[in-house]
C-alpha positions in Angstrom: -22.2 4.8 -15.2 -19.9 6.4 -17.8 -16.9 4.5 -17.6 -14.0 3.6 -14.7 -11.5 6.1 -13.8 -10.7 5.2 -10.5 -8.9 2.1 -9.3 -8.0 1.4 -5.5 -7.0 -2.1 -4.6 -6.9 -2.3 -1.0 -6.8 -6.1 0.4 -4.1 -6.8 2.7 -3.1 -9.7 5.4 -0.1 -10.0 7.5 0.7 -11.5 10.6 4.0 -11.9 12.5 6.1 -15.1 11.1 9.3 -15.5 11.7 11.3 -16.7 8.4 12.0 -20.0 9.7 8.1 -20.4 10.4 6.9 -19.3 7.1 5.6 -22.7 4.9 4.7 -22.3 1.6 1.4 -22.0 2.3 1.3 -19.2 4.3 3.8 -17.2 1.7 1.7 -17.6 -1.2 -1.4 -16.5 0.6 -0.2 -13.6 1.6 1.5 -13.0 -2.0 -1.9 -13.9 -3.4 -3.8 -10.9 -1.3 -1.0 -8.6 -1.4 0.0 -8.7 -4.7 -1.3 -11.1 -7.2 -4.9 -9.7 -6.5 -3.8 -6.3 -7.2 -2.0 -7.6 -10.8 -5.5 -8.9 -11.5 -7.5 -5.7 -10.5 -5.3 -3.7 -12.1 -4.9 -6.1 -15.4 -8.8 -6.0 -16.0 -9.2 -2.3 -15.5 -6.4 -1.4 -17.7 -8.5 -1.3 -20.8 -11.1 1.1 -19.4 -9.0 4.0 -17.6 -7.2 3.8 -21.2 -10.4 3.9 -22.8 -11.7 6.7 -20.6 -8.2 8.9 -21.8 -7.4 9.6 -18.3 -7.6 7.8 -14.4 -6.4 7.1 -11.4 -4.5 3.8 -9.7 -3.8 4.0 -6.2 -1.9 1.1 -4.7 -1.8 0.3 -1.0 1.5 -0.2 0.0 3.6 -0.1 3.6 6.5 1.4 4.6 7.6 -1.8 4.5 7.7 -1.7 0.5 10.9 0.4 1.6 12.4 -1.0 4.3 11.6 -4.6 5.4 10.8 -5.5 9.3 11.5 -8.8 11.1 8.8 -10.9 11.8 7.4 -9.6 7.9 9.5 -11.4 5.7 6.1 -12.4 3.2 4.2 -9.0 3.8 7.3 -6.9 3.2 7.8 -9.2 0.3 4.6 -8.6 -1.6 5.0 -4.7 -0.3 7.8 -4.2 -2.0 6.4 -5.7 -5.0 3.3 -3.5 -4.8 5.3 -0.7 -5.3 7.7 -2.2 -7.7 4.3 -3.2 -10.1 3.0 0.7 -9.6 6.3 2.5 -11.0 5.9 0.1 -13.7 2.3 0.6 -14.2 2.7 4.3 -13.9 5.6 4.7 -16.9 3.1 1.9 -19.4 0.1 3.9 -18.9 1.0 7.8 -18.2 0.7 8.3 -21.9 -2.6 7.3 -21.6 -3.4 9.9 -19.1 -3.5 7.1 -16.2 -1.1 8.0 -13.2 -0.8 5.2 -11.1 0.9 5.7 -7.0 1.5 3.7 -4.1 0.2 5.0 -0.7 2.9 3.6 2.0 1.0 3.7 5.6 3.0 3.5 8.4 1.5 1.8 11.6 -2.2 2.5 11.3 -4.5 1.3 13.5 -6.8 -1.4 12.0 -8.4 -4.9 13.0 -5.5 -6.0 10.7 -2.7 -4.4 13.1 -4.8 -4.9 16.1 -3.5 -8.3 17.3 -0.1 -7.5 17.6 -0.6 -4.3 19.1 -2.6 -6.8 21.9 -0.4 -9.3 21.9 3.0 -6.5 21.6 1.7 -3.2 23.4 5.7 -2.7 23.2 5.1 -2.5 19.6 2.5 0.1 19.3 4.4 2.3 21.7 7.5 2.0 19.9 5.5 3.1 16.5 3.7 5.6 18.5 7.1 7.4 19.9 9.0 7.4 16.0 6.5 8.8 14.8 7.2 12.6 15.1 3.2 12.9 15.4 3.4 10.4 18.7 0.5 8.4 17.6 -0.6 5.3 15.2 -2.4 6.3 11.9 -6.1 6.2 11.9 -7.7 4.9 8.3 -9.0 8.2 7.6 -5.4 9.5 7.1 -5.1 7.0 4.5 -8.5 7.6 3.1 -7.6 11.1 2.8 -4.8 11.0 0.8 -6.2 8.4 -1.8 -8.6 10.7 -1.8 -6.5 13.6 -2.9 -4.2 10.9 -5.6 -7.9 10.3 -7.1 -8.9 13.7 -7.9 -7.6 16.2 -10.3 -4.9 17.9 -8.0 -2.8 15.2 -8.2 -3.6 14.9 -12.0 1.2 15.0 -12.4 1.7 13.4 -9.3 2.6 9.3 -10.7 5.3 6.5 -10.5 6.0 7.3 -6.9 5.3 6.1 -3.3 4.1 8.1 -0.7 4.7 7.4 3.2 1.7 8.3 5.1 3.4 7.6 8.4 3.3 10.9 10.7 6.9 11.4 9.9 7.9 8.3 11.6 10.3 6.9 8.3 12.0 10.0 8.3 13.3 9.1 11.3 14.4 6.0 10.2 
């Protein structure tokens, strides 16, 4: 098909935990999804966007790659790491014409987020009200904007994250 330029890893889990409830287990999973999967995606692609002189990484991150959140102690962890392993990515491959960003959603409603808007409707409200927007993203707000980071308008736009949050981290 000519070659990859595009990468978007995209798997995530989280769930509530407080820290003292967090076993191994659980911590490594998440870690696993969250970050180690992307290192992997990322590793084995490397060699084609370089090949192909140009491409695009897009990350999934959270605005909790900024700021952490109780309850997220694993998640914010391997968030935070997402967006650590794109800066770097982004400074080792820009002189091969790669950019590579992090997308940072806010509260988006997903069947990931779903439960503990069910089981916390306090939760959802209170992400719907900081948000300057008043409502929970939808996944075609994030689909949009990896859209625009994979196209040629965003061909200097690299080493950064990007809150896709309706304004609600600005408010912080």
């Amino acid at each position: 098909m000519g070659g990859l330029d595009t990468v978007v890893p995209c798997a995530g889990v989280s769930a509530f935990h407080p820290l003292e409830g967090h076993d191994d287990a659980y911590f490594l999973r998440v870690l696993d999804v969250n970050l180690i999967a992307v290192f992997r995606l990322v590793r084995e692609a490397t060699p084609h966007l370089k090949a192909h002189g140009a491409g695009r990484i897009v990350t999934i991150g959270s605005t909790t790659s900024s700021y952490g959140d109780e309850g997220l102690c694993a998640y914010a962890a391997s968030k935070h790491a997402v967006l650590g392993f794109t800066k770097s990515v982004a400074a080792e491959l820009g002189p091969f014409g790669v950019t590579a960003t992090c997308v940072q959603p806010g509260a988006i409603a997903t069947p990931m987020t779903a439960p503990a808007f069910e089981q916390m409707p306090e939760y959802q409200t209170f992400w719907e009200n900081k948000a300057p927007l008043r409502r929970l993203g939808r996944p075609e707000d994030i689909a949009d904007v990896v859209a625009f980071l994979c196209s040629k308008a965003a061909r200097f736009v690299s080493g950064h994250g990007l809150w896709v949050d309706g304004g609600a981290m600005g408010r912080h």
